[in-house]
BAROLO-909686 format. One record per residue (C-alpha): residue number from 1; residue in one letter; x, y, z. Coordinates in pm, 1 decimal. Layout:
 num residu       xx       yy       zz
 NUM      A        X        Y        Z
...
***
This chain:
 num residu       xx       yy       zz
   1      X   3969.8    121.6   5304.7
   2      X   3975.6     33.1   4955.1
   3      X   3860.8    179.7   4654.5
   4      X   3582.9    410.7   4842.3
   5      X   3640.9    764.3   4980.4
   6      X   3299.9    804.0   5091.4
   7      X   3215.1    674.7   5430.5
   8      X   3326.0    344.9   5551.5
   9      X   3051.2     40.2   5573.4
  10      X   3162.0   -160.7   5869.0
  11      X   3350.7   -111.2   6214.4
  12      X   3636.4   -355.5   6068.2
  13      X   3646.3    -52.4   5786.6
  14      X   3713.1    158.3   6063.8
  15      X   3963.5    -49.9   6267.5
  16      X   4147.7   -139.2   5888.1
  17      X   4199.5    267.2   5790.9
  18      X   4283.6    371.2   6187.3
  19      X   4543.2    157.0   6212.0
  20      X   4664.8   -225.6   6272.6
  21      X   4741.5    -52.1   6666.7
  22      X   4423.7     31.4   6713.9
  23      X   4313.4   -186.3   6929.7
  24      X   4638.7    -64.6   7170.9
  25      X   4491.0    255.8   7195.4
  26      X   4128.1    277.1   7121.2
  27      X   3831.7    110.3   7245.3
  28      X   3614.7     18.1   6886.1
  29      X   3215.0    -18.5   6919.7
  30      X   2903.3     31.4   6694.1
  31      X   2614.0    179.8   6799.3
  32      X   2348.8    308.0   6556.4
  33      X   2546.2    345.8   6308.5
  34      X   2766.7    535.7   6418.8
  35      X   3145.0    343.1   6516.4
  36      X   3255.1    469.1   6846.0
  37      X   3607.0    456.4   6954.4
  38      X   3710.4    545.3   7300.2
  39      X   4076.6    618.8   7412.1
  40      X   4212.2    364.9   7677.1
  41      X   4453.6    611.7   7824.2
  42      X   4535.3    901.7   7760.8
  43      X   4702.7    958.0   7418.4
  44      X   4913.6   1263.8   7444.9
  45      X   4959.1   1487.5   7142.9
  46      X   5118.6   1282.9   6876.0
  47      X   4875.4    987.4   6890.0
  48      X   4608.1   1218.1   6960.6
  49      X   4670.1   1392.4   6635.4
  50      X   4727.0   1134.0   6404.3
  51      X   4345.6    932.3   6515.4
  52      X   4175.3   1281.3   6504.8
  53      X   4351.0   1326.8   6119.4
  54      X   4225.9    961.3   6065.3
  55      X   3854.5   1007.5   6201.6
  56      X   3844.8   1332.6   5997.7
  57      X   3913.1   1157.1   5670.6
  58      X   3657.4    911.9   5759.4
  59      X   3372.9   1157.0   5825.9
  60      X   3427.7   1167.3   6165.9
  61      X   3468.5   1409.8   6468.8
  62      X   3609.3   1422.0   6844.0
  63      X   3346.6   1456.1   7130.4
  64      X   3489.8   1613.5   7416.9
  65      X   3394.7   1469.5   7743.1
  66      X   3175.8   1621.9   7999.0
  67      X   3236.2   1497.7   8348.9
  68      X   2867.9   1663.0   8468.7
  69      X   2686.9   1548.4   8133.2
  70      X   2840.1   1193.7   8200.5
  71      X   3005.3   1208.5   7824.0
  72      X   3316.8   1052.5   7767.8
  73      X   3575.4   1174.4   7552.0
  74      X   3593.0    940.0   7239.1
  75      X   3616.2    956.7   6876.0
  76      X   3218.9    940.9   6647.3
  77      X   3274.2    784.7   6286.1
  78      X   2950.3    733.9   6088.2
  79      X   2893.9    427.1   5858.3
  80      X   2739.7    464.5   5515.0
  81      X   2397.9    321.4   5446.3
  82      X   2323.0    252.0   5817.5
  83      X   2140.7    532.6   5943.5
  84      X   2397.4    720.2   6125.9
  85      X   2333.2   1111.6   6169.0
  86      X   2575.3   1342.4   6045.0
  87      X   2746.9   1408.1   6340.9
  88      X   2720.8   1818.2   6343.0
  89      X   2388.3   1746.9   6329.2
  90      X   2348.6   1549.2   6648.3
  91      X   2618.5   1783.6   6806.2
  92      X   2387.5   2125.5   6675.1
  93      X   2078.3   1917.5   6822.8
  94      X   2232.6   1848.3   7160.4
  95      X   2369.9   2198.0   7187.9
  96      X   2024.3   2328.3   7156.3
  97      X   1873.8   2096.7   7376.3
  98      X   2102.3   2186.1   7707.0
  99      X   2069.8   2561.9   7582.2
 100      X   1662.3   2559.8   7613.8
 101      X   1713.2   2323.0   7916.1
 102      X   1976.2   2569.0   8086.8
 103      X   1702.4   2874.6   7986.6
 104      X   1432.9   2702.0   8111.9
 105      X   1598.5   2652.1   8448.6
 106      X   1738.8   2965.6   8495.1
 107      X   1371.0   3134.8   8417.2
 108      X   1247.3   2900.2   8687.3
 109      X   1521.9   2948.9   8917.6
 110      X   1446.7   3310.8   8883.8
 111      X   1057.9   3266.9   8922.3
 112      X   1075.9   3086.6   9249.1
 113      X   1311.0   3315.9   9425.5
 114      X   1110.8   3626.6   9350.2
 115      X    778.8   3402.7   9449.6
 116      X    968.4   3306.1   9800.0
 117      X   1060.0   3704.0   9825.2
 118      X    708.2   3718.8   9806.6
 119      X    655.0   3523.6  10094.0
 120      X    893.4   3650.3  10288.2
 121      X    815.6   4038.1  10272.4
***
């Protein structure tokens, strides 16, 4: 990646500090900012270990997938000067979203059975 230790600028950045086998493993896109890679197979430990040391030098971070959120596993590494979130931010954000969301349900989960007990008595 250069001279720079900050964040990289472009996806071919990315692709250039992962790795010129990148493309055997990983799946590379750019959305918002933010370059996405996605495993094509499983990686096993080894290969596993050396991208996630990679993505961490770049400012980067592993999402674990989520079969029932519809998230795939894959591999978050913002570019500089393109608007990308930090990525604990946007991790911190979502966690509090499906936290209120899971609340919310549960407190009307809980409202409508006591209102059918209601009924029922």
């Amino acid at each position: 990646m250069g001279e720079s230790k900050g964040k990289p600028k472009s996806v071919e950045d990315v692709k250039k500090a992962m790795g010129e086998d990148v493309d055997d493993f990983l799946e590379v896109t750019e959305q918002d900012g933010i370059v996405i890679l996605t495993p094509k197979r499983w990686l096993g430990e080894t290969v596993f270990s050396d991208v996630i040391a990679r993505v961490h030098a770049l400012g980067g971070d592993y999402i674990a997938g989520n079969k029932a959120a519809r998230i795939t596993a894959h591999f978050e590494v913002p570019l500089e000067g393109k608007g990308g979130k930090p990525i604990k931010v946007a991790k911190d954000q979502a966690r509090h979203i499906l936290n209120t969301f899971k609340a919310d349900m549960e407190a009307l989960v809980s409202k409508t059975i006591k209102e059918l007990e209601e009924l029922t008595k």
